[in-house]
C-alpha positions in Angstrom: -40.1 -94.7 -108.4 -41.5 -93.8 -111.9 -45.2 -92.9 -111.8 -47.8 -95.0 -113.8 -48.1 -92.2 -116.4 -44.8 -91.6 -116.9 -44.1 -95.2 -117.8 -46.5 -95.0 -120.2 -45.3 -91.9 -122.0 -41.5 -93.6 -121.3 -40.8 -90.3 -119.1 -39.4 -90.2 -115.7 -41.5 -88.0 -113.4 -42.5 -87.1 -109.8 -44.0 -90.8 -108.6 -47.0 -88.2 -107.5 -47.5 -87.3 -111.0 -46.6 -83.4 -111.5 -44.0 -82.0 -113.7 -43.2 -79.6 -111.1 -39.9 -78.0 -112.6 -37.1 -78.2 -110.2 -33.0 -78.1 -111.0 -31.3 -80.8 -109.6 -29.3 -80.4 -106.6 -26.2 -82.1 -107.7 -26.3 -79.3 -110.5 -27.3 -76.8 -107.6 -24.2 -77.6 -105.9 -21.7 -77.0 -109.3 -20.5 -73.5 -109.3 -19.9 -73.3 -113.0 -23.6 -74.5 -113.7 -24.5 -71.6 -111.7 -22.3 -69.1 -113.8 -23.6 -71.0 -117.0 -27.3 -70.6 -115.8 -27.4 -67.1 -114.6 -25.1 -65.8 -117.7 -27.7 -67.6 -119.8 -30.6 -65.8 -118.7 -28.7 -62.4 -118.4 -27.4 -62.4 -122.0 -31.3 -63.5 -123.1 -32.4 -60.0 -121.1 -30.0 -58.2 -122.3 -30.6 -59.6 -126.2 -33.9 -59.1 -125.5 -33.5 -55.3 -124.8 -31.0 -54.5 -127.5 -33.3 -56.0 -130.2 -36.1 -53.7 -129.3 -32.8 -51.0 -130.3 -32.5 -53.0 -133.8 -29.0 -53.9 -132.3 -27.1 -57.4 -130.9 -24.8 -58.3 -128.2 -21.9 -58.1 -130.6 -22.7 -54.8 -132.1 -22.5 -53.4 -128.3 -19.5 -55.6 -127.8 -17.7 -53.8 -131.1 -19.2 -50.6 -129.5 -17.4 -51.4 -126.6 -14.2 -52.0 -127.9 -13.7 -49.3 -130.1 -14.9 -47.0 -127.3 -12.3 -48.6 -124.9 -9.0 -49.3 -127.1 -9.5 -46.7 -130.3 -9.7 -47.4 -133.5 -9.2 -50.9 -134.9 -8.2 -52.8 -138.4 -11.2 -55.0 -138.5 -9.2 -58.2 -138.7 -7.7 -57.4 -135.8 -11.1 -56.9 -133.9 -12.2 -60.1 -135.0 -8.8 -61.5 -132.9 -9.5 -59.4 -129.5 -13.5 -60.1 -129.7 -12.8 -63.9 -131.1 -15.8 -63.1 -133.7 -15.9 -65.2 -137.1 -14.6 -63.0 -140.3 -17.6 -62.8 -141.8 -19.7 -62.4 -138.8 -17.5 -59.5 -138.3 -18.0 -57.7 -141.6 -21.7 -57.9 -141.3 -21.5 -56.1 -137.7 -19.3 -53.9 -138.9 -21.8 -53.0 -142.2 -24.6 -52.7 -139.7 -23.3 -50.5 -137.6 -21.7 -48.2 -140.6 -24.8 -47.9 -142.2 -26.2 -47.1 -138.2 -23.8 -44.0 -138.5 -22.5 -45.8 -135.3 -18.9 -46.9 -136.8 -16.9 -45.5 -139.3 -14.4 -47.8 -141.9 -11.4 -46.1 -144.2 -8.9 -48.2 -146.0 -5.4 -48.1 -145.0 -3.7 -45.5 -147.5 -0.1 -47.8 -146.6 -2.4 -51.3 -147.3 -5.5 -51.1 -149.1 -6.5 -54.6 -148.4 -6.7 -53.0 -144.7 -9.9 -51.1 -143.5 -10.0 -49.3 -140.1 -12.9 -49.3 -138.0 -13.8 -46.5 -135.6 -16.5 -45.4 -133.4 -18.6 -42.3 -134.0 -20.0 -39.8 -131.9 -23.3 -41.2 -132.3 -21.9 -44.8 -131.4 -20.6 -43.5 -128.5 -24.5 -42.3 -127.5 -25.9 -45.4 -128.8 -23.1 -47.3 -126.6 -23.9 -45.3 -123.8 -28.0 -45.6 -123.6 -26.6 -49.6 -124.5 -24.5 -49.7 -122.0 -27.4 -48.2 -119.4 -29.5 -51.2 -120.6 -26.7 -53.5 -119.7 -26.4 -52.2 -116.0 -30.4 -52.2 -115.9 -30.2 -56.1 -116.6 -27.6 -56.4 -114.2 -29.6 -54.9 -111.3 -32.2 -57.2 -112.2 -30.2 -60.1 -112.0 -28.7 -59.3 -109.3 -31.2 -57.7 -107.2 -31.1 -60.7 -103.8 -27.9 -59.2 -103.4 -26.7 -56.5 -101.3 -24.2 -53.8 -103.2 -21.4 -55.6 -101.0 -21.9 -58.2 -102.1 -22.7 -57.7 -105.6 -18.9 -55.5 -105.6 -17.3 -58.9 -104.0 -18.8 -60.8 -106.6 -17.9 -58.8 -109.1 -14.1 -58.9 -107.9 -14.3 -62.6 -107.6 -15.5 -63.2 -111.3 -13.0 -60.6 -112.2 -10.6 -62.7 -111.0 -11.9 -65.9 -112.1 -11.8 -64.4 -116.0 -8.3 -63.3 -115.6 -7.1 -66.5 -114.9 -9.0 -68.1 -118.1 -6.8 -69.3 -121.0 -6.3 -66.5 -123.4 -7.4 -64.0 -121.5 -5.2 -60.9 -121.4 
């Protein structure tokens, strides 16, 4: 039943009038609305954390990457991180003129610049990284560290098995 108010205003509501705001249960019961909802607000702590740094989530995932896998042509990060070109060079200038990154042209191809991580991007990725397990704790803090490890497993697996996922 739509309340008198609401079909005034031409908006469905509560027939008792509040704007009580509740997530449906048939969205409740999809899984992947649950991922979608609770990655949502995770990245949005996490964004929010990094900006008070002067950095983004892609400048710690660039961090990340060049930490874990060694240095990288900068095309070819763009490939593993699935980040636009130009998106790309404007991380990459960021974080150069951070001192976090360094880039050196190819001497074989000079259209080719490497990108590599400096000792003070690996600190910065490391006090990033701390933030990134702080957010985590927060979000998942109902849980038990069981469970939080069997969870962890179980989206593990879950992004293995996406397409295009090495």
């Amino acid at each position: 039943m739509i309340s008198e108010s609401a079909a005034s205003t031409g908006t469905a509501g509560p027939a008792d009038g509040t704007t009580e705001r509740s997530t449906p249960p048939t969205l409740l019961d999809l899984t992947t609305y649950l991922l979608s909802r609770t990655g949502k607000t995770a990245r949005g702590l996490l964004a929010e954390r990094l900006s008070q740094r002067g950095l983004r989530l892609w400048d710690m995932a660039v961090l990340a990457a060049l930490a874990d896998f060694g240095p990288h042509a900068q095309r070819d990060l763009v490939r593993r991180l699935g980040v636009d070109a130009s998106d790309m060079a404007k991380v990459a200038d960021q974080l150069a003129g951070a001192g976090y990154v360094e880039r050196m042209r190819d001497t074989a191809d000079r259209r080719r610049v490497s990108v590599s991580i400096t000792e003070a991007g690996r600190t910065a990725l490391a006090e990033l990284d701390a933030e990134a397990r702080a957010v985590q704790d927060e979000i998942l803090t109902p849980l038990e560290p069981a469970e939080r490890h069997v969870l962890h497993d179980l989206l593990r697996r879950v992004h293995e098995g996406l397409p295009g996922t090495p």
